[in-house]
C-alpha positions, 0 to 999 in steps of 0.5 A, a space after each residue: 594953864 596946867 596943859 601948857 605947864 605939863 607939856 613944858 615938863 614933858 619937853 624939859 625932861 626929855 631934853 635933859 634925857 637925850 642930853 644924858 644919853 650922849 654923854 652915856 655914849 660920848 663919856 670920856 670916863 666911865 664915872 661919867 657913863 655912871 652919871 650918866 645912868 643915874 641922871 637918866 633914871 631921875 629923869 626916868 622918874 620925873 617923866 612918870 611921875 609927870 604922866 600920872 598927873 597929866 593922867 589923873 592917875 596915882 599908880 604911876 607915883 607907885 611906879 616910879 617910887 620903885 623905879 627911883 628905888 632901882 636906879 639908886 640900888 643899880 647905880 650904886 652897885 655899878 659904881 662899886 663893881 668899876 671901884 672894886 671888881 665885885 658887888 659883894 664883898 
């Protein structure tokens, strides 16, 4: 019953992913290609995350821990440079 749950995730997920890439490529604005981006990287982190317990592995929860970590740190870098011109200030 767990198979058929996991292959329903993996399903979902990658829907929602090729959803976010077209308003990554179709977004009328750029705040929603910012968006975008950073529900792509959820999903990112939701497909790893359902590959490690379709595998029995925990180094893919490590794995997206820092992919999670990234997608945050980028998109907030992203969405200061569209804001500010310049990441540093």
């Amino acid at each position: 019953m767990i198979t058929y749950a996991l292959y329903f995730g993996f399903a979902c997920i990658a829907i929602a992913q090729l959803l976010a890439m077209v308003r990554l490529i179709i977004g009328p604005d750029v705040g929603d290609r910012i968006l975008a981006l950073d529900t792509m990287s959820i999903n990112t982190v939701a497909l790893i995350v359902l590959l490690g317990l379709a595998g029995g592995s925990q180094i893919y929860f490590e794995a997206a821990l820092i992919i999670a970590m990234l997608g945050f740190v980028s998109t907030v870098a992203y969405a200061r440079f569209v804001l500010r011109g310049d990441i540093i200030e």
